[in-house]
Gaussian input, Z-matrix of N, CA and C with variables (Angstrom, degrees):
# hf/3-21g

backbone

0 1
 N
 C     1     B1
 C     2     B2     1     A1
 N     3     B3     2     A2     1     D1
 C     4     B4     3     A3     2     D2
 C     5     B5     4     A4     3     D3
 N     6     B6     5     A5     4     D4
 C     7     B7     6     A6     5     D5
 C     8     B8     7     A7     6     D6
 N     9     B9     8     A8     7     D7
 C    10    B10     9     A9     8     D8
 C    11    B11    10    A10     9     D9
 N    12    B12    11    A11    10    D10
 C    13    B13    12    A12    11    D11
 C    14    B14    13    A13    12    D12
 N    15    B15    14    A14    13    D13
 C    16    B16    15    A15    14    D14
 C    17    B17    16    A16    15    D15
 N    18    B18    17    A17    16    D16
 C    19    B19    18    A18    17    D17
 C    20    B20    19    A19    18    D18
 N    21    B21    20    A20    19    D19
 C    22    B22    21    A21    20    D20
 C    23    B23    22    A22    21    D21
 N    24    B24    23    A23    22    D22
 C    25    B25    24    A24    23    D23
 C    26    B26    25    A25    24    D24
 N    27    B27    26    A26    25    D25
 C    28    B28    27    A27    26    D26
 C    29    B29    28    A28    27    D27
 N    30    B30    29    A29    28    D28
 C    31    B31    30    A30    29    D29
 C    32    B32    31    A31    30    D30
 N    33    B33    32    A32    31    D31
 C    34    B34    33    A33    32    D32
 C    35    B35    34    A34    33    D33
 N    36    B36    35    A35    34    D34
 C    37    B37    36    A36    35    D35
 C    38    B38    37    A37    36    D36
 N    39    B39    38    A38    37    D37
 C    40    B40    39    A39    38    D38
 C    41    B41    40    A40    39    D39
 N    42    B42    41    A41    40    D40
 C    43    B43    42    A42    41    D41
 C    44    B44    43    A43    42    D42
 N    45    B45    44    A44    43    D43
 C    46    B46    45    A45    44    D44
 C    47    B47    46    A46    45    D45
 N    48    B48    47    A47    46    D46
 C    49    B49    48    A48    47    D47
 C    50    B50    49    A49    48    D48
 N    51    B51    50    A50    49    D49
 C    52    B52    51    A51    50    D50
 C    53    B53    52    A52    51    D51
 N    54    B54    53    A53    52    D52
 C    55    B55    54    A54    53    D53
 C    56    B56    55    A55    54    D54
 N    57    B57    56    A56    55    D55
 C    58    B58    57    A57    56    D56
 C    59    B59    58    A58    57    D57
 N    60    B60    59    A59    58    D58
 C    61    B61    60    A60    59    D59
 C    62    B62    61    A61    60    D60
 N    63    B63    62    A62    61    D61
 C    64    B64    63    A63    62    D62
 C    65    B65    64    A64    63    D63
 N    66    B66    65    A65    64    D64
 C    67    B67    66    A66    65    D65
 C    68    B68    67    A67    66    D66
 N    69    B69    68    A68    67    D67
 C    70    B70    69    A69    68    D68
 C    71    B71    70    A70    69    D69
 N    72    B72    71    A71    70    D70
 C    73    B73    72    A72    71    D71
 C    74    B74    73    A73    72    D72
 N    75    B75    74    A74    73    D73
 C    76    B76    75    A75    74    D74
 C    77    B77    76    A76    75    D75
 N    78    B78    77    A77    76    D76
 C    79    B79    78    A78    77    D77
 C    80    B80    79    A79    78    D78
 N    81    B81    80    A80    79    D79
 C    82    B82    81    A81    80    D80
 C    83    B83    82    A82    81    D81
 N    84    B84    83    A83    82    D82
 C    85    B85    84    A84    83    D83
 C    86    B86    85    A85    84    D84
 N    87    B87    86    A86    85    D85
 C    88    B88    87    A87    86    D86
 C    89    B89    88    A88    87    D87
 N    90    B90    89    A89    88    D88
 C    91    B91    90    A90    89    D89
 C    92    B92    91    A91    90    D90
 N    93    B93    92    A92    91    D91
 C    94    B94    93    A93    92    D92
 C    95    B95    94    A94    93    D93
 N    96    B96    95    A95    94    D94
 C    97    B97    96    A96    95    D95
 C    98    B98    97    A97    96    D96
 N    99    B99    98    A98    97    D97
 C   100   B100    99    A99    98    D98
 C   101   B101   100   A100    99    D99
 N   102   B102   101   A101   100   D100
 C   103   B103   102   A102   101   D101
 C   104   B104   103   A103   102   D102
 N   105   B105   104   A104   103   D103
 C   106   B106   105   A105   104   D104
 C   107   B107   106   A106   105   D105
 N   108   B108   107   A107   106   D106
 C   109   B109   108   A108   107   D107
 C   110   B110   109   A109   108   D108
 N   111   B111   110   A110   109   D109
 C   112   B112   111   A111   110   D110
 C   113   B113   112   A112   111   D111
 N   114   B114   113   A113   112   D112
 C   115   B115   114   A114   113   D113
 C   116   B116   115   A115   114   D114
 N   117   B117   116   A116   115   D115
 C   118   B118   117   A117   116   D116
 C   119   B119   118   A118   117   D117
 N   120   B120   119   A119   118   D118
 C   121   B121   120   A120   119   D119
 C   122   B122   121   A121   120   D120
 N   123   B123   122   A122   121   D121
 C   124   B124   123   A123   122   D122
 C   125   B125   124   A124   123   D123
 N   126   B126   125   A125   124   D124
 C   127   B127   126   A126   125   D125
 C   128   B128   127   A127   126   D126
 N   129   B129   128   A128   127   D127
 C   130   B130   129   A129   128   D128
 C   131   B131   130   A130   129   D129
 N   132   B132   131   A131   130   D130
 C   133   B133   132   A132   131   D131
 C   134   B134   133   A133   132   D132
 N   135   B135   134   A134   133   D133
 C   136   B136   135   A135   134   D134
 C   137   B137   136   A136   135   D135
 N   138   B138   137   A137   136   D136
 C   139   B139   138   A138   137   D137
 C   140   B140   139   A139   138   D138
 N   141   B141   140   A140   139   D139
 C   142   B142   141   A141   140   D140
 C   143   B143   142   A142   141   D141
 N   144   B144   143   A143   142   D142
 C   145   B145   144   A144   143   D143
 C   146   B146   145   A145   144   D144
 N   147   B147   146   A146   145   D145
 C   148   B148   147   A147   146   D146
 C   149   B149   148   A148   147   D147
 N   150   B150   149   A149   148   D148
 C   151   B151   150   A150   149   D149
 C   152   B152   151   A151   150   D150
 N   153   B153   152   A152   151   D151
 C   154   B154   153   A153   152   D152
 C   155   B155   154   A154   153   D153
 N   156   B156   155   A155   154   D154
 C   157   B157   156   A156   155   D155
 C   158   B158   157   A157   156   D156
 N   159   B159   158   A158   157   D157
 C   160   B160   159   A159   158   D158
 C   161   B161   160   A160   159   D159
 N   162   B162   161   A161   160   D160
 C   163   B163   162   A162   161   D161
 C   164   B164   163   A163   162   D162
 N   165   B165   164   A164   163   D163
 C   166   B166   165   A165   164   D164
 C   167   B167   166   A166   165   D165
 N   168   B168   167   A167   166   D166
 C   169   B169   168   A168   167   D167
 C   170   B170   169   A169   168   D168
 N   171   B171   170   A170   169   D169
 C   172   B172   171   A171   170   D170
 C   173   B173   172   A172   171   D171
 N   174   B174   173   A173   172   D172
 C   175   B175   174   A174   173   D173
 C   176   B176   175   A175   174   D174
 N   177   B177   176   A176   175   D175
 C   178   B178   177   A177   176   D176
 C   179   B179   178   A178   177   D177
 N   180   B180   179   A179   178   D178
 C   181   B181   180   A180   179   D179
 C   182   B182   181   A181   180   D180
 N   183   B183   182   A182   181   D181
 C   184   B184   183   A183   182   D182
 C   185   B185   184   A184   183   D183
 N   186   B186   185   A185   184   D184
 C   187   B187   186   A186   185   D185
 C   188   B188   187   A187   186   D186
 N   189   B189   188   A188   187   D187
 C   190   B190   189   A189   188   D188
 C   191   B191   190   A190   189   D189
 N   192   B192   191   A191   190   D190
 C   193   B193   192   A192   191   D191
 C   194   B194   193   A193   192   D192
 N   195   B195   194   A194   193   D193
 C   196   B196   195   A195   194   D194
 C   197   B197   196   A196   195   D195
 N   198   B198   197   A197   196   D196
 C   199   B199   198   A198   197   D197
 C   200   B200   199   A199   198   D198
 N   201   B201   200   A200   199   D199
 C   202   B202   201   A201   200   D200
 C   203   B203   202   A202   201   D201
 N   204   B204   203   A203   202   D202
 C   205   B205   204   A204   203   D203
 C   206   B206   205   A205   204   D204
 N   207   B207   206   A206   205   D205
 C   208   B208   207   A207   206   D206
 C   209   B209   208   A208   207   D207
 N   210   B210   209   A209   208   D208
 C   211   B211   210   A210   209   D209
 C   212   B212   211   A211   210   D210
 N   213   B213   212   A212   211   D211
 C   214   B214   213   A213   212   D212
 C   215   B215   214   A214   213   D213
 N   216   B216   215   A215   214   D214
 C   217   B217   216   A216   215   D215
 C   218   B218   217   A217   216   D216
 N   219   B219   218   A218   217   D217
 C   220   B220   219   A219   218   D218
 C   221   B221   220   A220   219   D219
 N   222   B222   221   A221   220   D220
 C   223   B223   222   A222   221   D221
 C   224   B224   223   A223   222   D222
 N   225   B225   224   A224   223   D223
 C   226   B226   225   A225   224   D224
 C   227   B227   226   A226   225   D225
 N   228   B228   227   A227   226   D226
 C   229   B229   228   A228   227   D227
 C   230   B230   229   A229   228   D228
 N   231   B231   230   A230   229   D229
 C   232   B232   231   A231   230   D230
 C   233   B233   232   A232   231   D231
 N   234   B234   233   A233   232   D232
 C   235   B235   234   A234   233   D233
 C   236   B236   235   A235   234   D234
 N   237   B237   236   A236   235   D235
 C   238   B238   237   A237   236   D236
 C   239   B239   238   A238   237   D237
 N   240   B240   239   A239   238   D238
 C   241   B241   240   A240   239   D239
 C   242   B242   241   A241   240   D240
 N   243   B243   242   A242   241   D241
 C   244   B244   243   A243   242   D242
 C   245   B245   244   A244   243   D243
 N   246   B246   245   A245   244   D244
 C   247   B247   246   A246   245   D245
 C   248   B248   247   A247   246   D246
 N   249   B249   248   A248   247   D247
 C   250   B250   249   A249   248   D248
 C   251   B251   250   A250   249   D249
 N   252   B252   251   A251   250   D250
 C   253   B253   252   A252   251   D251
 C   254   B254   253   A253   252   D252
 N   255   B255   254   A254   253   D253
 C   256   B256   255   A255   254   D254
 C   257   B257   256   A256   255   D255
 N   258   B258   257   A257   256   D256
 C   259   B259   258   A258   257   D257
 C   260   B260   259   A259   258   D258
 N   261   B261   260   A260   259   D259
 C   262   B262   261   A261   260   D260
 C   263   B263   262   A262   261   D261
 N   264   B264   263   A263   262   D262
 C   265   B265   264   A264   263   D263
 C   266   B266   265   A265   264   D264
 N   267   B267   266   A266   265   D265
 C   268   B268   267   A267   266   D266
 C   269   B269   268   A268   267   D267
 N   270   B270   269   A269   268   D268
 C   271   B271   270   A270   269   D269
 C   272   B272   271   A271   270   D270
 N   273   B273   272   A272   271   D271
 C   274   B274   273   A273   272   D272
 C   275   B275   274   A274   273   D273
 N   276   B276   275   A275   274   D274
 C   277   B277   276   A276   275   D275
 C   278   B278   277   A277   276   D276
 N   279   B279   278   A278   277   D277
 C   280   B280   279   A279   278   D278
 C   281   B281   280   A280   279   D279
 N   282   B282   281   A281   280   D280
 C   283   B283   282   A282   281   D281
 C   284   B284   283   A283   282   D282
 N   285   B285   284   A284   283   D283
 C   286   B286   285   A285   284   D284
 C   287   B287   286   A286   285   D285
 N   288   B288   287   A287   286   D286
 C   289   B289   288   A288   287   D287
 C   290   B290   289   A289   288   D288
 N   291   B291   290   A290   289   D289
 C   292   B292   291   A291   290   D290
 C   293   B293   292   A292   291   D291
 N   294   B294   293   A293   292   D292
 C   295   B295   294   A294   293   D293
 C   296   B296   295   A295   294   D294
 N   297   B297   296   A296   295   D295
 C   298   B298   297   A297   296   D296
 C   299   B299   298   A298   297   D297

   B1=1.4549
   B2=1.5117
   B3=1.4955
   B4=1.2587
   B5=1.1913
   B6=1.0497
   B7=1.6596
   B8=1.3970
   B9=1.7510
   B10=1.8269
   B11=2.0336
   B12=1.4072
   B13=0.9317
   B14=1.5460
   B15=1.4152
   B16=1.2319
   B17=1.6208
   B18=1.1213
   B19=1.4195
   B20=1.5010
   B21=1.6784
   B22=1.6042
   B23=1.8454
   B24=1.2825
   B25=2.0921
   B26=1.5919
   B27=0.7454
   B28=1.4561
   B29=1.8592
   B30=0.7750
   B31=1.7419
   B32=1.6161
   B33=1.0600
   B34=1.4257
   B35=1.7415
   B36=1.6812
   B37=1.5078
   B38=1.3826
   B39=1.1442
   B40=1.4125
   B41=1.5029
   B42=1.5224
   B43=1.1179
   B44=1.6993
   B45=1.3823
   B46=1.2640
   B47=1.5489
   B48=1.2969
   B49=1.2937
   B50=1.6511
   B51=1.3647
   B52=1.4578
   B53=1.5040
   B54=1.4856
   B55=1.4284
   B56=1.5480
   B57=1.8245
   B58=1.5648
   B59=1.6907
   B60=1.5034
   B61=1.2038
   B62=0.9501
   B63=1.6468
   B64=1.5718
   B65=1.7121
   B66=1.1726
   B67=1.9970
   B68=1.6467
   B69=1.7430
   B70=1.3547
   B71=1.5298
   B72=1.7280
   B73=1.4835
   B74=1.1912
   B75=1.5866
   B76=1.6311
   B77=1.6125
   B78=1.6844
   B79=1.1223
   B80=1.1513
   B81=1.5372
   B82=1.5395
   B83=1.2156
   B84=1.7289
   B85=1.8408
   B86=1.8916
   B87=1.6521
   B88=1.9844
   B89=1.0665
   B90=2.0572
   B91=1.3609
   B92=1.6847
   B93=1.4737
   B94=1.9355
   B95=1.6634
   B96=1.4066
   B97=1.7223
   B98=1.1951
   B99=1.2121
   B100=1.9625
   B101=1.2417
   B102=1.4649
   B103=0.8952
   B104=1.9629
   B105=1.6274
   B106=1.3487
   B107=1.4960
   B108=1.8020
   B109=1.0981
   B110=1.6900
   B111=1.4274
   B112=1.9809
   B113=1.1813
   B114=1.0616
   B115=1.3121
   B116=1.6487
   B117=1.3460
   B118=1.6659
   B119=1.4267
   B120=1.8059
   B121=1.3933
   B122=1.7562
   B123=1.7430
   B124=1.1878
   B125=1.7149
   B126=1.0813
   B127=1.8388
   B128=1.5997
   B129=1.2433
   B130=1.5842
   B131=1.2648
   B132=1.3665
   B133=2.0935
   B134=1.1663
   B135=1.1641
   B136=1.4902
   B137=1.1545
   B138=1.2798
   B139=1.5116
   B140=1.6323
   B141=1.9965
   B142=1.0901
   B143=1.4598
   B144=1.4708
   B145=1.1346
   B146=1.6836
   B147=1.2203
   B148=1.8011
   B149=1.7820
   B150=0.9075
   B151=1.4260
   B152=1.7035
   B153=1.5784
   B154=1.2106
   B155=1.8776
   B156=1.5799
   B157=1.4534
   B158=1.0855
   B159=1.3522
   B160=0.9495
   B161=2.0109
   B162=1.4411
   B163=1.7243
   B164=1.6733
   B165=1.2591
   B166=1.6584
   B167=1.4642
   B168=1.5985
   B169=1.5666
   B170=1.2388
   B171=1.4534
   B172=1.5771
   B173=1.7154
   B174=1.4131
   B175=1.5760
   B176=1.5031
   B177=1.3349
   B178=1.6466
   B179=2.3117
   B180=0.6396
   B181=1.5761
   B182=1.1092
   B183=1.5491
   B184=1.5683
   B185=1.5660
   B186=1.7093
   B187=1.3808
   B188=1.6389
   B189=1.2381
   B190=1.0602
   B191=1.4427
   B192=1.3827
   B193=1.4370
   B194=1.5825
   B195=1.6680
   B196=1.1375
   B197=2.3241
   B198=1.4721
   B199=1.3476
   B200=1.7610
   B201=1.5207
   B202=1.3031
   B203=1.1591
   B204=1.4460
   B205=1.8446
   B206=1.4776
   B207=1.2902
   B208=1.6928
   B209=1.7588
   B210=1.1912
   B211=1.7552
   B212=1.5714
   B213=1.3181
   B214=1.7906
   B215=1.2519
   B216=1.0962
   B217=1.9126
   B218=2.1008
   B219=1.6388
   B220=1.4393
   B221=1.1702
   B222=1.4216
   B223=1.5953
   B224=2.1007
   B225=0.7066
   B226=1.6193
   B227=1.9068
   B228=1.6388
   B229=1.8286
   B230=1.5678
   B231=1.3730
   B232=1.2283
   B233=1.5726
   B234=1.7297
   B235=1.1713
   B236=1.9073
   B237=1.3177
   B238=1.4570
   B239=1.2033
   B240=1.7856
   B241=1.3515
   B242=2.1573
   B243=1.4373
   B244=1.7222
   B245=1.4364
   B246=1.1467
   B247=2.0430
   B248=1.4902
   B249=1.7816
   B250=1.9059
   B251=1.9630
   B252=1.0970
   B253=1.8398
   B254=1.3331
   B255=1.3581
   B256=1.7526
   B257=1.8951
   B258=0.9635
   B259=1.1683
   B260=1.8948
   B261=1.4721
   B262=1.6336
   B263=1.4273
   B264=1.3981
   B265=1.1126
   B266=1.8552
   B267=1.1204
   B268=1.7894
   B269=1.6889
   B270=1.2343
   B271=1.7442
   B272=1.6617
   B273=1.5615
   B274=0.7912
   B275=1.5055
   B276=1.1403
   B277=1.3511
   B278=2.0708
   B279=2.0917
   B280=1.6385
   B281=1.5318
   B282=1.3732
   B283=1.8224
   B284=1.0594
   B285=1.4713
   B286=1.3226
   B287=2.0194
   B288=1.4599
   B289=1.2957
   B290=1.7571
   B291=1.6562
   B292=1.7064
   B293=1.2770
   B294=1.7113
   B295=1.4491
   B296=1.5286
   B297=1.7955
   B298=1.3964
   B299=1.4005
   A1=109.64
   A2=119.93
   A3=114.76
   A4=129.89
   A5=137.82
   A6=145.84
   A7=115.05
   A8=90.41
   A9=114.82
   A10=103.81
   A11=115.10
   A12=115.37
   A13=99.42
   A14=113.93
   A15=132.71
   A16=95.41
   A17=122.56
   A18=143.39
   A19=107.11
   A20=93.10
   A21=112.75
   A22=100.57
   A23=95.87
   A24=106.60
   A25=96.59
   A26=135.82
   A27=131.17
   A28=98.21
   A29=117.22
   A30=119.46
   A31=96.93
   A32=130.42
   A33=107.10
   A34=126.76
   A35=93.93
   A36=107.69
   A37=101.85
   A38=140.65
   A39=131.08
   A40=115.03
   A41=122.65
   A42=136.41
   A43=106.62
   A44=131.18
   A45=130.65
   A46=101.90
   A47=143.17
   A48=126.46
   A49=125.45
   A50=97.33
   A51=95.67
   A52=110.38
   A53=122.99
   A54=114.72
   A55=100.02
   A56=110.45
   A57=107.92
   A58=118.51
   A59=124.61
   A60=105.28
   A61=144.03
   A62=145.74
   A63=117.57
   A64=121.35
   A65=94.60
   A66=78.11
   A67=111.15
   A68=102.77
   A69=95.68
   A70=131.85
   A71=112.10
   A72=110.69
   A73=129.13
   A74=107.92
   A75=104.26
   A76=106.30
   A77=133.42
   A78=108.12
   A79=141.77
   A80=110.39
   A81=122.95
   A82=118.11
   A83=102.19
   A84=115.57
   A85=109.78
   A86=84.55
   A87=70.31
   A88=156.86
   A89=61.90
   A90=72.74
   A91=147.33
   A92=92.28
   A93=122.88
   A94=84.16
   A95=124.86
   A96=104.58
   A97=103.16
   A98=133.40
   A99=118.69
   A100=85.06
   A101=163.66
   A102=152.52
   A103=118.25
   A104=86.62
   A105=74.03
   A106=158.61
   A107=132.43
   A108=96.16
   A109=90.39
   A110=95.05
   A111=107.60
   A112=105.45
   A113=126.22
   A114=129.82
   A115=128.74
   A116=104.60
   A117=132.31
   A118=98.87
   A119=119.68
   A120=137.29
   A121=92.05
   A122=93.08
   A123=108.06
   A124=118.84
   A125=106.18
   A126=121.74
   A127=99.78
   A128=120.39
   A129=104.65
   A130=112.40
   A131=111.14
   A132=109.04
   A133=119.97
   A134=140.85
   A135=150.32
   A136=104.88
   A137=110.68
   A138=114.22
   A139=139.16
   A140=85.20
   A141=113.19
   A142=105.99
   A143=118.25
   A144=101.79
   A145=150.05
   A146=75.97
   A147=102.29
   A148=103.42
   A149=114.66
   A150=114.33
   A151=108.67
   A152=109.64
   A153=109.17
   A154=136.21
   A155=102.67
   A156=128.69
   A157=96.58
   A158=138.89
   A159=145.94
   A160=97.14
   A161=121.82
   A162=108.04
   A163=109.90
   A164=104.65
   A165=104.31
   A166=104.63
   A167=102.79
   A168=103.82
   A169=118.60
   A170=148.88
   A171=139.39
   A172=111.13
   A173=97.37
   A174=114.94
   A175=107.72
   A176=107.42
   A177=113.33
   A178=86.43
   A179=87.59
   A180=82.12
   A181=118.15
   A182=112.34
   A183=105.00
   A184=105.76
   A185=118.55
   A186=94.68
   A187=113.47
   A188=137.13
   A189=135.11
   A190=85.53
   A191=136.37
   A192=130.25
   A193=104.46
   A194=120.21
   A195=112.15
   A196=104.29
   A197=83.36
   A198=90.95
   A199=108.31
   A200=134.90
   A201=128.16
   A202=117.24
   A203=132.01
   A204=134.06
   A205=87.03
   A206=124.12
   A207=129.74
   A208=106.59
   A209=101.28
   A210=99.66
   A211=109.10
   A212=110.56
   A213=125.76
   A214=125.52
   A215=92.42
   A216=92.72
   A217=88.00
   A218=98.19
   A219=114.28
   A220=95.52
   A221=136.30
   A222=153.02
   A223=90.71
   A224=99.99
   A225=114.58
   A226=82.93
   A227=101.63
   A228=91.76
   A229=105.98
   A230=141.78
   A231=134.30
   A232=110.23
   A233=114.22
   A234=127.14
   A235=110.47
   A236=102.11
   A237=113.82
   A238=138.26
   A239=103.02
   A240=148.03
   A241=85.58
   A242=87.69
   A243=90.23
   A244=113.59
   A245=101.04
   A246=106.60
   A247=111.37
   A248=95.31
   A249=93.72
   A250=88.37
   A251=117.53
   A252=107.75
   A253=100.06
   A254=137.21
   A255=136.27
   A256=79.43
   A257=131.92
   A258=132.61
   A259=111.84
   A260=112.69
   A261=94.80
   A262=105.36
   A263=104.89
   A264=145.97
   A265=108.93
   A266=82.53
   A267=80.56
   A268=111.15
   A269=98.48
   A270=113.16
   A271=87.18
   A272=145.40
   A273=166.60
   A274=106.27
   A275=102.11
   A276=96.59
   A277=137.72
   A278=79.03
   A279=98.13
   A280=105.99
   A281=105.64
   A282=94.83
   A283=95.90
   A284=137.04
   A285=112.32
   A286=101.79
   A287=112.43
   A288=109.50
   A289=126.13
   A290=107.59
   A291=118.86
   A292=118.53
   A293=121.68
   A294=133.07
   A295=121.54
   A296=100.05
   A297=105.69
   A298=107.09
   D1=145.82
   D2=168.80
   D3=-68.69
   D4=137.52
   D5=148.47
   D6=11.76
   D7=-53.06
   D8=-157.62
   D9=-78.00
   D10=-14.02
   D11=-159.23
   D12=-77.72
   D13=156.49
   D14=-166.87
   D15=-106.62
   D16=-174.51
   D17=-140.82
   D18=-110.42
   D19=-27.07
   D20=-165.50
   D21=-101.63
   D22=-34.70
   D23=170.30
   D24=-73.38
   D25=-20.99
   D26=-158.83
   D27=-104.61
   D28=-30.68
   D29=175.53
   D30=-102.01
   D31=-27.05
   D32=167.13
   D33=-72.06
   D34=-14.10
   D35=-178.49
   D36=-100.41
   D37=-9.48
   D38=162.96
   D39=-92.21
   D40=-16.82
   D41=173.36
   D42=-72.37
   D43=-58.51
   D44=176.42
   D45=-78.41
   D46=-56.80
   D47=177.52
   D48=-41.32
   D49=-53.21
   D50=-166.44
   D51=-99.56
   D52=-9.89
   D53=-159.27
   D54=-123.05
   D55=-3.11
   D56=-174.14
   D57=80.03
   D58=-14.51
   D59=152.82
   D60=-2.69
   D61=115.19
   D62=155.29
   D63=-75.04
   D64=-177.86
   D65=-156.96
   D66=-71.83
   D67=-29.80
   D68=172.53
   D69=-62.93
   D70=-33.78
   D71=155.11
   D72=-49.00
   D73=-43.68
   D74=-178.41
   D75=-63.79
   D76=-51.45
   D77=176.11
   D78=-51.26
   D79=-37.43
   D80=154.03
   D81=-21.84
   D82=-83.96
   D83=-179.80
   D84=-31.48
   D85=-66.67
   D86=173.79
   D87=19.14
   D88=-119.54
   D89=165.13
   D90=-95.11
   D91=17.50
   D92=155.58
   D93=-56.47
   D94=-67.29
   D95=-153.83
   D96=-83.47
   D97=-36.98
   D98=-176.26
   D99=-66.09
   D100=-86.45
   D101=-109.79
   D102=-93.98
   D103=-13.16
   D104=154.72
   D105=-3.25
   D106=146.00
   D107=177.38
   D108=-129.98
   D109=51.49
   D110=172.77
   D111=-138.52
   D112=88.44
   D113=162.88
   D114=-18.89
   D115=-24.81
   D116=-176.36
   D117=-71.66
   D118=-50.29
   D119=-163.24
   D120=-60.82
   D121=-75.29
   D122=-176.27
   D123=-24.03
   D124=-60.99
   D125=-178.72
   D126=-64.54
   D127=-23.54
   D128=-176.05
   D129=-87.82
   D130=-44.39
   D131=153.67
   D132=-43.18
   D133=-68.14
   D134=160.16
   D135=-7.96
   D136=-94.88
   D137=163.42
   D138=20.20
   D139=-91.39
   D140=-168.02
   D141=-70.58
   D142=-17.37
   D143=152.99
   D144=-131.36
   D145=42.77
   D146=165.23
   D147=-105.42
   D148=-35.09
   D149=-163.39
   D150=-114.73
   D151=-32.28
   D152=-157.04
   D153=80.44
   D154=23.74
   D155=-164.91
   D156=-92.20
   D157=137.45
   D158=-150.40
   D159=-133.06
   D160=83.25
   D161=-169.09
   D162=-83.38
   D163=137.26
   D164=175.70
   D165=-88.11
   D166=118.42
   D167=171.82
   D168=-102.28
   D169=114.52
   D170=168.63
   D171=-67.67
   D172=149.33
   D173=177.29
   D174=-168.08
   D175=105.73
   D176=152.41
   D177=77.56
   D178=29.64
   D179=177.95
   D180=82.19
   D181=23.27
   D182=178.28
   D183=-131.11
   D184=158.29
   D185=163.92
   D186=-129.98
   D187=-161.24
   D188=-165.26
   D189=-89.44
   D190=-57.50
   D191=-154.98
   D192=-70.35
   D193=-24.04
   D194=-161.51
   D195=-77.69
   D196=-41.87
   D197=178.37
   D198=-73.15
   D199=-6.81
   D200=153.91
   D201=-84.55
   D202=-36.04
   D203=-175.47
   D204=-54.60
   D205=-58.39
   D206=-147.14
   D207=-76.92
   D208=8.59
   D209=164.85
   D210=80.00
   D211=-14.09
   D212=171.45
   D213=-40.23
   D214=-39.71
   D215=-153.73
   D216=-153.84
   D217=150.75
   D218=166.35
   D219=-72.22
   D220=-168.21
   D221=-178.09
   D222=-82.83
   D223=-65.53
   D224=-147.93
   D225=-58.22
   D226=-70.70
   D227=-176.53
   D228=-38.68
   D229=-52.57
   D230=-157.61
   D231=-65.97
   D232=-26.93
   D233=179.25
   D234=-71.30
   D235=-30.16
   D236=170.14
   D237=-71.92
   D238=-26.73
   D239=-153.59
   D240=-92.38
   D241=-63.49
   D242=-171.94
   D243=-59.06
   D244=-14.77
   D245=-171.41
   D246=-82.97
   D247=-36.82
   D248=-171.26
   D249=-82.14
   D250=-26.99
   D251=-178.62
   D252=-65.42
   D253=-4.60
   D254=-169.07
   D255=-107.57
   D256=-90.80
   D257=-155.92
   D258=-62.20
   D259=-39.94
   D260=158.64
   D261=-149.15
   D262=119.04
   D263=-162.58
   D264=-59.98
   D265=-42.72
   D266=-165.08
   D267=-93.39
   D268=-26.39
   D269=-155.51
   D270=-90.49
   D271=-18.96
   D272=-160.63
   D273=-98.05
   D274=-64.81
   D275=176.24
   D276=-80.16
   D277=-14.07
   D278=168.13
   D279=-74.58
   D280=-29.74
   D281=172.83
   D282=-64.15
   D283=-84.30
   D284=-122.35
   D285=-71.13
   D286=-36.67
   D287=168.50
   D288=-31.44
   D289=-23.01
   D290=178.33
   D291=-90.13
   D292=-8.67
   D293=178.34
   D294=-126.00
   D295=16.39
   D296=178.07
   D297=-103.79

């Protein structure tokens, strides 16, 4: 990757390289996680792709690793997944309750 690349090119290129994204999802996903409004989210994208760290976040009884061990969710959706269960609670959790 170049020098010049930003934080947000750099997770969209590990998002379509490694996870199969198409490019418009990966910008989406993104910038859903830089743009965050959890600073926690934010730092766990970052992260994962500077380093490849994978952070377990809890919410409402769920965690990021539990919804990745279980074959559910990529890292990044589950990271997206925990943000809309912080901001709406119910409608969040009736999804995933409709695809389990």
């Amino acid at each position: 990757m170049k020098g010049s690349d930003t934080v947000k090119d750099r997770l969209v290129q590990k998002l379509t390289g490694e996870l199969g994204y198409g490019n418009a999802a990966a910008k989406t996903t993104a910038g859903d996680l830089l743009g965050s409004g959890y600073e926690d989210i934010r730092r766990a994208a970052e992260l994962w792709v500077t380093s490849g760290t994978m952070t377990d976040i809890r919410c409402g009884g769920c965690s990021v690793r539990e919804l990745v061990t279980g074959g559910r969710m990529t890292y990044p959706a589950a990271l997206v997944y925990i943000d809309w269960l912080r901001t709406e609670p119910e409608k969040a959790a009736g999804a995933l309750r409709a695809v389990m």
